[in-house]
VMD Tcl script that draws the C-alpha trace (Angstrom):
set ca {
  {-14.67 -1.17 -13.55}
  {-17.14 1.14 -11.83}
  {-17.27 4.68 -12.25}
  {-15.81 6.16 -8.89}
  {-16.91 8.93 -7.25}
  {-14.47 11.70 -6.79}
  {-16.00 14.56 -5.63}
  {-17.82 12.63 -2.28}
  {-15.85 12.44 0.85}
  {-14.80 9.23 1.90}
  {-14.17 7.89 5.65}
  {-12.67 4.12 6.85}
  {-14.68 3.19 9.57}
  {-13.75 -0.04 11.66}
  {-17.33 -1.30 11.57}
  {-19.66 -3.72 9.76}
  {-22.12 -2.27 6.94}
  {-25.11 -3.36 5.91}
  {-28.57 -0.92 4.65}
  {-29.59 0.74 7.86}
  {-26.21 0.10 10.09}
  {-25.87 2.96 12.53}
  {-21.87 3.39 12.69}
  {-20.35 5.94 15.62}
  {-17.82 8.58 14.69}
  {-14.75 8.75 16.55}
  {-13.92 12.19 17.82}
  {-11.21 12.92 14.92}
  {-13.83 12.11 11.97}
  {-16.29 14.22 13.66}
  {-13.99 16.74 13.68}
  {-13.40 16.24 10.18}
  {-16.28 16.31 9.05}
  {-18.27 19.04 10.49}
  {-15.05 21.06 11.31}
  {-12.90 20.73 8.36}
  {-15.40 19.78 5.55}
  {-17.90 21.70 7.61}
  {-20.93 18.72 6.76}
  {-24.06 18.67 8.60}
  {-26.06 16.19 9.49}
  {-28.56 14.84 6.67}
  {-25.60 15.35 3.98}
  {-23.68 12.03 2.59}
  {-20.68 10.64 2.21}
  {-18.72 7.24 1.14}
  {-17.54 4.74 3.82}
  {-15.37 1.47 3.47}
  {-14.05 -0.63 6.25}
  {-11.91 -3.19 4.02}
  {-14.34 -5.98 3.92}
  {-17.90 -4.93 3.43}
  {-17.43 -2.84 0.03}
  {-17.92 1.54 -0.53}
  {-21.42 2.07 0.80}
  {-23.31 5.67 0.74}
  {-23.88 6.96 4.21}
  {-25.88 9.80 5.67}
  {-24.51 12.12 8.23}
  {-26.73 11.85 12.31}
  {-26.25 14.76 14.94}
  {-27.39 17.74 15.87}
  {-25.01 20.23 17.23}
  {-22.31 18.21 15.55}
  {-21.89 14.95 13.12}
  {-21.80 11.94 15.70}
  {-23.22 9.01 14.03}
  {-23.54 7.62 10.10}
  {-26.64 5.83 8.76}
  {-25.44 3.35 6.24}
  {-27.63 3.29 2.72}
  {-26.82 1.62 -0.04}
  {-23.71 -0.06 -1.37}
  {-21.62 1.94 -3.86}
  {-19.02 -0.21 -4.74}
  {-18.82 -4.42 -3.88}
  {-15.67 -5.17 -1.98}
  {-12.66 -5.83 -4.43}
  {-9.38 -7.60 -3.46}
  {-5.82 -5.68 -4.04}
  {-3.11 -7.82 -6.56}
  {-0.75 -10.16 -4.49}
  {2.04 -7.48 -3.95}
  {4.16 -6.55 -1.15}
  {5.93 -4.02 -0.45}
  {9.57 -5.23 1.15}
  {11.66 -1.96 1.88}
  {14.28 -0.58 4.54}
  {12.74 1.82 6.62}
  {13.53 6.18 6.08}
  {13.06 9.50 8.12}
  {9.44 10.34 8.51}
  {8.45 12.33 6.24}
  {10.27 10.34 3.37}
  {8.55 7.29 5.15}
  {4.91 8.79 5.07}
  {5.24 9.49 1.48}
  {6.97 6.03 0.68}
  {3.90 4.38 2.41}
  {1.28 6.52 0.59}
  {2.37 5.73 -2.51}
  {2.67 2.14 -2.41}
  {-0.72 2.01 -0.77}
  {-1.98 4.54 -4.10}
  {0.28 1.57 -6.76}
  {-2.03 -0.57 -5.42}
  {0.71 -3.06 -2.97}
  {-1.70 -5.21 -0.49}
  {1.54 -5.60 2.47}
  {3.96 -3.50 4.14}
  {6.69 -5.11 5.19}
  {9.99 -2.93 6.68}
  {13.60 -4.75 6.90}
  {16.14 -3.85 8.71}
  {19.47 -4.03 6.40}
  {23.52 -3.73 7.58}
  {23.14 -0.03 5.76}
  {19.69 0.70 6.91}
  {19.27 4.63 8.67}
  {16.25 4.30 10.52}
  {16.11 1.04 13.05}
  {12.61 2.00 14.61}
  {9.17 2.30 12.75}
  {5.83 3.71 14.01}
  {3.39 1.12 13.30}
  {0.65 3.25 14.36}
  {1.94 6.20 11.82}
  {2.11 3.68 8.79}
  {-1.23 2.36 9.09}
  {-2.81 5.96 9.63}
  {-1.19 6.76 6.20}
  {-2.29 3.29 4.80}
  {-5.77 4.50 5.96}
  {-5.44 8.20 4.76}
  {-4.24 7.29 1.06}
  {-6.90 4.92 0.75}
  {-9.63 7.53 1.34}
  {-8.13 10.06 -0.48}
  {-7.27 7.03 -3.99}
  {-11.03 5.43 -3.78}
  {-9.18 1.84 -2.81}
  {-11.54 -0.61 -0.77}
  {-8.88 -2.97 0.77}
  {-6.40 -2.06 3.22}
  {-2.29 -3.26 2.76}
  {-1.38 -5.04 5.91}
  {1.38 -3.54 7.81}
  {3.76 -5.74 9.02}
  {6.29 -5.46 12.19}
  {10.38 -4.20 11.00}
  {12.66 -7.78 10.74}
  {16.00 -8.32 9.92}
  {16.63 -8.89 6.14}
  {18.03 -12.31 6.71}
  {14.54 -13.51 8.96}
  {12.47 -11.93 6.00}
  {14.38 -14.18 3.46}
  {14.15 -17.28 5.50}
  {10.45 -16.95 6.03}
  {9.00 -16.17 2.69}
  {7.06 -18.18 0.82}
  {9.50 -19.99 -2.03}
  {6.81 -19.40 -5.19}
  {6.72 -16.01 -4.34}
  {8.73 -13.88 -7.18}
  {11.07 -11.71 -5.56}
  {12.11 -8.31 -7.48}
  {15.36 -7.37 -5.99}
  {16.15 -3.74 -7.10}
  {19.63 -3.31 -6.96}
  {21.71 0.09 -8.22}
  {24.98 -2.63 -8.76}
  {22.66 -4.82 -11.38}
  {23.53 -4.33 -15.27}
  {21.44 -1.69 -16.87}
  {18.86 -3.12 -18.90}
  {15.13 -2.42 -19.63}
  {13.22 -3.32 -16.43}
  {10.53 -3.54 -18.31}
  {11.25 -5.74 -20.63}
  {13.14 -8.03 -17.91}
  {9.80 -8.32 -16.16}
  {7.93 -9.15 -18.99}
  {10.81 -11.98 -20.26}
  {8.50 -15.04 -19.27}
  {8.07 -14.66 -15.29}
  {4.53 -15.44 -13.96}
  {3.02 -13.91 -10.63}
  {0.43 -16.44 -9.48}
  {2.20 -16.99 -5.89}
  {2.62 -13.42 -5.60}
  {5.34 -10.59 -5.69}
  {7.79 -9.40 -3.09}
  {9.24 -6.67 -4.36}
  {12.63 -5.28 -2.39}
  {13.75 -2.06 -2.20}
  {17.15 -1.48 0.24}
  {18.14 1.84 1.74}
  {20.02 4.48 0.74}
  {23.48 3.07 1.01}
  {22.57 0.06 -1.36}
  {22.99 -3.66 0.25}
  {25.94 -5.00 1.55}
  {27.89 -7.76 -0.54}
  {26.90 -10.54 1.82}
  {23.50 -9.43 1.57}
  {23.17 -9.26 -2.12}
  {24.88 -12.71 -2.17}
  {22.17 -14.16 0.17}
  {19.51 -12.44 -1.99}
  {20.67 -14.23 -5.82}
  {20.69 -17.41 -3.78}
  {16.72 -17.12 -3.54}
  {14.67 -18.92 -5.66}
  {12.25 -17.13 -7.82}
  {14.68 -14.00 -7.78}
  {14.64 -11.15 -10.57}
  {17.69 -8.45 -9.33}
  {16.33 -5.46 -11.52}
  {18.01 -2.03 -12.16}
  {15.92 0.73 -12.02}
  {17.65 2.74 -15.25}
  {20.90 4.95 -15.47}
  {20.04 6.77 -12.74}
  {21.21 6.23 -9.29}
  {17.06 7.13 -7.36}
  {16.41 7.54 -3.72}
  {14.97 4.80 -1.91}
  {10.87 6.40 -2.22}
  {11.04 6.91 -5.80}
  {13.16 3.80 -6.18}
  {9.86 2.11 -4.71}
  {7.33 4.05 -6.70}
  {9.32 3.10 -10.25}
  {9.40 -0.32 -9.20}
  {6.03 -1.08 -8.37}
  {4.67 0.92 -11.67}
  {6.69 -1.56 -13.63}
  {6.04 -4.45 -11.82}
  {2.03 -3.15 -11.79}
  {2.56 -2.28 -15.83}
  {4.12 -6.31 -16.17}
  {2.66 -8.59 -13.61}
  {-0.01 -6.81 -11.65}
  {-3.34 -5.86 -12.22}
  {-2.13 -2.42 -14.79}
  {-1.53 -5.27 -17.41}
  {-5.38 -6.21 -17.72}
  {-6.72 -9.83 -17.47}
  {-4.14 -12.26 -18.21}
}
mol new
graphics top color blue
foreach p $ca { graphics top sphere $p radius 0.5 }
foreach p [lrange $ca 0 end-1] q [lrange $ca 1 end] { graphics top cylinder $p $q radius 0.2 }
display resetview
């Protein structure tokens, strides 16, 4: 793995980069830069857009940065494990810090259902991909998780891929070692949804639709009843520390 750079600021920029690629800064990372990092121009920083790689990048303007020179490439593009993130949608602020961390566990999708118990029927795109963005920065990850529009549990179920190992989490399940369920012979290679309901739990008729699934692990999370963002932050560290890309080349 390559040593990453901590201590350089880092900026997703929706351009291409390539040695000499003269990217323009959008007012807010202008503002960020020579306003809140207070960086002038001829000083460098890290830039990713997702597809090209990390590449070092010097800072153009006079009175203010307004332009990037691309360099050199830091880092070669890398590709996130096959992991998405299926949850019922929260508040806000319990949202923004449900989407940062699965961005910083390393899920590549997004994908909010709407269940009978759900709290929260309408999501801000816009906001989740801003914090898919911001994490990213801030964790030194290269690829961006997809966000994907809210759909009804039942839709989500109907159109998923059937390889596709789905980890139901689910407070009513036996208490057993999650861990060591993961580990008892599943494979991964058509990918992981892993489910997370809301904060009422499901409904019966919804946890009877989800054990008819194939593929389907229904995991408890321990002897501990966990709100739905740490819920989804213990799942995908075990699922990352079983399946993904924590438990080294398989």
């Amino acid at each position: 793995m390559p040593e990453l750079d901590f201590r350089a600021p880092r900026l997703f920029v929706d351009a291409p980069l390539s040695p000499g690629e003269r990217v323009a800064l959008e007012r807010n990372q202008s503002n960020y830069l020579g306003n809140v990092l207070r960086l002038a121009a001829g000083e460098s920083i890290l830039v990713f857009n997702g597809r090209d790689g990390e590449w070092q990048a010097q800072i153009i303007g006079r009175k203010r940065p307004d332009s990037l020179e691309i360099l050199i490439q830091n880092r070669p593009q890398d590709r996130l494990p096959d992991i998405a993130y299926v949850f019922a949608p929260l508040k806000h602020a319990r949202l923004d810090y449900m989407v940062q961390k699965a961005v910083e566990m390393g899920a590549s999708r997004l994908q909010p259902v709407l269940t009978r118990f759900t709290q929260v029927s309408r999501v801000n795109g816009e906001r989740m991909r801003a914090n898919v963005i911001e994490a990213a920065e801030q964790c030194g990850i290269l690829s961006l998780a997809d966000v994907a529009e809210p759909m009804p549990l039942d839709r989500f179920l109907s159109q998923r891929q059937p390889e596709r190992l789905l980890v139901f989490c689910d407070e009513a399940a036996e208490t057993t070692s999650p861990l060591q369920a993961l580990q008892n012979g599943l494979t991964a290679a058509g990918g992981i949804d892993i489910l997370i309901g809301p904060e009422g739990g499901f409904a019966e008729e919804e946890r009877t639709l989800l054990l008819r699934q194939p593929r389907t692990l229904r995991l408890s999370l321990g002897p501990r009843i966990l709100r739905a963002d740490t819920a989804g932050v213990a799942a995908l560290a075990l699922v990352q520390a079983a399946l993904g890309d924590w438990a080294g080349p398989g």
